[in-house]
C-alpha positions in Angstrom: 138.2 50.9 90.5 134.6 51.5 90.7 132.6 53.2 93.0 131.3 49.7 93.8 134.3 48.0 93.9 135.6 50.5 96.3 132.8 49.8 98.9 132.8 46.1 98.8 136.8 46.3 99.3 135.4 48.5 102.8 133.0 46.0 103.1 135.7 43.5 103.2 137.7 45.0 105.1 135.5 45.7 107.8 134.2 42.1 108.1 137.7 41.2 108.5 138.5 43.6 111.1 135.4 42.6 112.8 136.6 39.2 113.2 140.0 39.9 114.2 138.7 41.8 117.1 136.2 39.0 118.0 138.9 36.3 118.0 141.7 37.6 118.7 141.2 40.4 120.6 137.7 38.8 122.6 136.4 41.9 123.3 132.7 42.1 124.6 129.9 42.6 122.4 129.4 46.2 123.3 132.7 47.1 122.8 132.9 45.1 119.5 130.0 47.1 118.5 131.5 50.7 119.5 134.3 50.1 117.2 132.2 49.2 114.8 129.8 52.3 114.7 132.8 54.4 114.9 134.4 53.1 112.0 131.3 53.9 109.8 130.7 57.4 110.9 134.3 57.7 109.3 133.1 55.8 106.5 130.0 57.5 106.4 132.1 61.3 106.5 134.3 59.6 103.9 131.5 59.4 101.3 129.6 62.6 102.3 133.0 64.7 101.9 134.4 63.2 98.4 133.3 60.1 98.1 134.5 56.9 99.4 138.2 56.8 98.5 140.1 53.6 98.0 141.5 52.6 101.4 144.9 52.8 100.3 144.5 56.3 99.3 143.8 57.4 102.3 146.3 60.4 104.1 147.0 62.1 107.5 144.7 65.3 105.6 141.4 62.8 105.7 142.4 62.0 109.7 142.8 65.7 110.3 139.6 66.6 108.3 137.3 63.8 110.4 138.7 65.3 113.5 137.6 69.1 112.5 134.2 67.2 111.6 134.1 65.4 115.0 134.6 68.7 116.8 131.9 70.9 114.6 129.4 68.0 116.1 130.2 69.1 119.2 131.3 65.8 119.9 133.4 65.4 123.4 137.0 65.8 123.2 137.1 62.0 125.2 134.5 60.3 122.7 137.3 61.9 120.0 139.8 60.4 121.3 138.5 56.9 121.6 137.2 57.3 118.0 140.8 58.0 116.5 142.1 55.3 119.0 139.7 52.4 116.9 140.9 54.1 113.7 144.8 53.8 114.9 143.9 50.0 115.5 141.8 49.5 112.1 144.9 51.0 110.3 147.2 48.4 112.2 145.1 45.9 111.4 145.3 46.8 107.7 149.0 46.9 108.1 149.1 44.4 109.6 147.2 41.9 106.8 149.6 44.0 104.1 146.6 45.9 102.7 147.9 49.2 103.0 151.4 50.5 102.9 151.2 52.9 105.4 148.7 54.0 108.4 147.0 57.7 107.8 146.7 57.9 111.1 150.3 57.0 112.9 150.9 60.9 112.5 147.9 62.1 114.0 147.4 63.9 117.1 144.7 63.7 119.8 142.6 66.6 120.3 143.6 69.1 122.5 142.0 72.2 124.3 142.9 74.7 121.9 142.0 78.0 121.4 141.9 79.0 117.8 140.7 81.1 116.3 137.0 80.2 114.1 136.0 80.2 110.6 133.4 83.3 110.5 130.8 83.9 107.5 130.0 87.2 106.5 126.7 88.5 107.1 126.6 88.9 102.8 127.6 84.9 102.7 124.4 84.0 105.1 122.2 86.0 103.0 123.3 83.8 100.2 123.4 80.7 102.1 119.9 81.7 103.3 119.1 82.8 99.1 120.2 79.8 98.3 117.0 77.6 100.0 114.3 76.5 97.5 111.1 77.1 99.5 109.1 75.3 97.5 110.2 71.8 98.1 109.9 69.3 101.3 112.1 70.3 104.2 112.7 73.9 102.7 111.1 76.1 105.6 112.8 73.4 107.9 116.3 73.8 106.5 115.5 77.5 106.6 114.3 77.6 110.3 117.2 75.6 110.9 119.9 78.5 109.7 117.6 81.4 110.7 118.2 79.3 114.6 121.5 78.7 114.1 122.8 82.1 113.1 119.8 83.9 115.1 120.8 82.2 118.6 124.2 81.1 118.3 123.4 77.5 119.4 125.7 74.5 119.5 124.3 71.8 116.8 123.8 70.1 119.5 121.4 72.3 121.2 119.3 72.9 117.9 118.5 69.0 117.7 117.4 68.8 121.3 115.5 72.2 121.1 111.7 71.4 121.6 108.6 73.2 121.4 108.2 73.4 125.1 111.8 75.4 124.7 109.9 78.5 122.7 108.5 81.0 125.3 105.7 82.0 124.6 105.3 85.9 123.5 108.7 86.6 124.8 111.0 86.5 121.6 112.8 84.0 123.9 114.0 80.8 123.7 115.4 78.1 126.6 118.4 76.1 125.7 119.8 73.4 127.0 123.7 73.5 127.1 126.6 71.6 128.1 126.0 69.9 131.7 122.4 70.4 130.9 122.9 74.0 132.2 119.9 76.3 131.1 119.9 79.8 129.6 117.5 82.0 127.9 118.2 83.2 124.3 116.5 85.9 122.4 116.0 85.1 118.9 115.8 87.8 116.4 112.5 88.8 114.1 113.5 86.8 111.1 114.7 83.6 113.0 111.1 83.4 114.8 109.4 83.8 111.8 111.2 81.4 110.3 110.4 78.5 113.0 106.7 80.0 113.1 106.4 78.9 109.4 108.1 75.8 109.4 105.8 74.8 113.2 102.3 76.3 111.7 103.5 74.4 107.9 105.4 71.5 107.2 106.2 70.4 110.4 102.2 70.3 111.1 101.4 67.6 108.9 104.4 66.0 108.9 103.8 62.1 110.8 105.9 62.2 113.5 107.4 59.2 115.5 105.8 58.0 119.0 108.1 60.4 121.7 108.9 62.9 119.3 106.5 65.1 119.3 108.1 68.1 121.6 111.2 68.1 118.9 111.2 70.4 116.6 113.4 69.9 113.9 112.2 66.4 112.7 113.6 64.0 109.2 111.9 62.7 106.8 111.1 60.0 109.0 109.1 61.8 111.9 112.1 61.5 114.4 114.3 64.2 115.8 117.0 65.4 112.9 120.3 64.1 113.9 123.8 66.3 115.0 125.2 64.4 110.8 122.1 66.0 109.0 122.4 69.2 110.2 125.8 69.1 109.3 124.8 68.1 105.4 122.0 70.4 105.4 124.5 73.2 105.9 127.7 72.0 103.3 125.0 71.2 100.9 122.9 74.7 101.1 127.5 76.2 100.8 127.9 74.6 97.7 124.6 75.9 96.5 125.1 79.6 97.5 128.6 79.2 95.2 130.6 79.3 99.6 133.9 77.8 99.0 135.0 77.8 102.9 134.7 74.7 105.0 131.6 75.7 107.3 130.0 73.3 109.9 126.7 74.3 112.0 129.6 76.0 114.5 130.7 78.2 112.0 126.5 80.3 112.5 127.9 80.2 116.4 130.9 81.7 115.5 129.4 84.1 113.2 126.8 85.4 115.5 129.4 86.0 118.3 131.4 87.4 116.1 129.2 89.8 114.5 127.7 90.6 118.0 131.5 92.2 119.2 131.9 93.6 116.0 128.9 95.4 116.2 129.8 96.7 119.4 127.8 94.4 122.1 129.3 93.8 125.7 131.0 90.8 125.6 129.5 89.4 128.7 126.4 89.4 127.3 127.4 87.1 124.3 128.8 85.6 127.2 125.8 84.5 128.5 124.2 84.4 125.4 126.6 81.3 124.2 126.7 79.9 127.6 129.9 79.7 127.8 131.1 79.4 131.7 133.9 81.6 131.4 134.8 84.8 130.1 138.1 84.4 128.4 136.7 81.8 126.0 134.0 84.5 125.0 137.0 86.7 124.2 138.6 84.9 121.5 136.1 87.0 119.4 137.6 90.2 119.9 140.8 88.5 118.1 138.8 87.8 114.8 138.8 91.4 113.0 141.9 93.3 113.1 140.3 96.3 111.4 137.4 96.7 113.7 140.0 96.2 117.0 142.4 98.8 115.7 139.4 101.5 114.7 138.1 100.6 118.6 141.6 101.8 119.7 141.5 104.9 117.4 138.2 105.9 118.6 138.1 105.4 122.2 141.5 105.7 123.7 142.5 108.4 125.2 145.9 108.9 123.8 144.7 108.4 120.1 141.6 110.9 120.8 144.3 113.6 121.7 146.4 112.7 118.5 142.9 113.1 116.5 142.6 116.6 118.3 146.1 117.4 117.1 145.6 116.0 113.5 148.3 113.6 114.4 147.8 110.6 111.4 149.4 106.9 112.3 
């Protein structure tokens, strides 16, 4: 089956669905069109990921991918959850109409609050990531900016598309982001990440034709309007692939990476803590669970036990 052929099946299916929840389901029209968008950002991840696979290809892996991908958007755990609730009735719909043999998604699981541990880049694989941008062509000091931010700040992807000029203050090295329960914090941004923006304000972005009530965003598309949470996300897999990364990364991996590097390098953990915004302390310290090797030479060097053993030229 073609590429074609595979998307007018979708297509088909879709219209189908559509009309099955309109008759027989009567839901209202903004409902109707919820399930709807929902069902082509999966589509739309889908075809960004692999390709759009035949429908009857799909497995529990593509559910459990889409729900990693729903998460790195910083996406609500609740807005998850009704999103793989449409999916569970598209599938059953399918199943329903004998179209598929099985459901992909009867296995899956709702997220959940955990606490595991985060995909971290080394600093080597940013500077290839970061290598890895062609300058020279549109959006290039943009996509830059938009790392340099990312890795610079740890910011949510969320907080990079709503960050706005009126955000940069001004000869400070600061920046004010706007976090989760449109809390505020201040966040230093190194050297290299403020050049970056500076370039990409003073250049591209300057003569770029930007859409009535955009103005104060800066990290615009093509178009003029403020990027989306779905670009930044291709922006980064695309510049991975490019700098030869083989791990999955999202935007949250830079967020991870900074905190981690930030621990690892020795900073006091409630200052990441406010640097992320996070509201509590004990999610801050998952990163001291990330690097064995620098948690066990912290143990050698500062305890007071293993400093006495040193003394003694006692070896474990």
């Amino acid at each position: 089956m073609t590429m074609g052929n595979k998307s007018n099946s979708w297509n088909n299916y879709i219209v189908d669905y559509q009309s099955f929840l309109f008759a027989e389901k009567s839901l209202s029209k903004s409902t109707l069109e919820a399930y709807m968008h929902d069902l082509n950002l999966f589509i739309r991840f889908l075809t960004m990921e692999d390709g759009l696979p035949d429908v009857n290809s799909l497995t529990h892996k593509h559910l459990v991918r889409f729900l990693k991908f729903l998460n790195d958007l910083d996406m609500a755990e609740t807005s998850q959850a009704r999103i793989i609730s449409g999916l569970r009735s598209f599938f059953s719909f399918l199943l329903l109409d004998d179209l598929i043999d099985e459901s992909p998604a009867e296995l899956i699981e709702l997220p959940k609050n955990s606490r595991r541990l985060p995909d971290v880049l080394q600093p080597e694989e940013i500077e290839r990531i970061l290598a890895a941008i062609d300058l020279s062509k549109p959006n290039g000091h943009r996509d830059k900016a938009i790392i340099e931010t990312l890795y610079g700040g740890g910011l949510r992807v969320s907080e990079l598309v709503g960050l706005k000029i009126s955000n940069l203050v001004e000869n400070s090295g600061l920046i004010n982001v706007i976090g989760k329960g449109n809390k505020q914090r201040l966040v230093p941004l190194g050297d290299e990440a403020f050049s970056a923006l500076q370039l990409y304000l003073d250049g591209e972005r300057s003569v770029s034709k930007i859409v009535h009530g955009n103005e104060d965003y800066i990290f615009l598309n093509h178009l003029g309007s403020v990027l989306s949470r779905i670009s930044v996300f291709t922006i980064v897999k695309k510049l991975a692939v490019a700098a030869g990364i083989r791990k999955r990364i999202s935007p949250h991996t830079f967020r991870h990476s900074f905190a981690t590097h930030l621990v690892e390098g020795g900073a006091d953990l409630r200052a990441v803590q406010i640097m992320l915004g996070h509201s509590s302390i004990s999610t801050t310290e998952i990163y001291t669970h990330l690097d064995t090797d620098f948690l066990r030479s912290t143990i050698l060097l500062y305890h007071p036990l293993n400093k006495r053993h040193r003394n003694q030229n006692v070896k474990f």
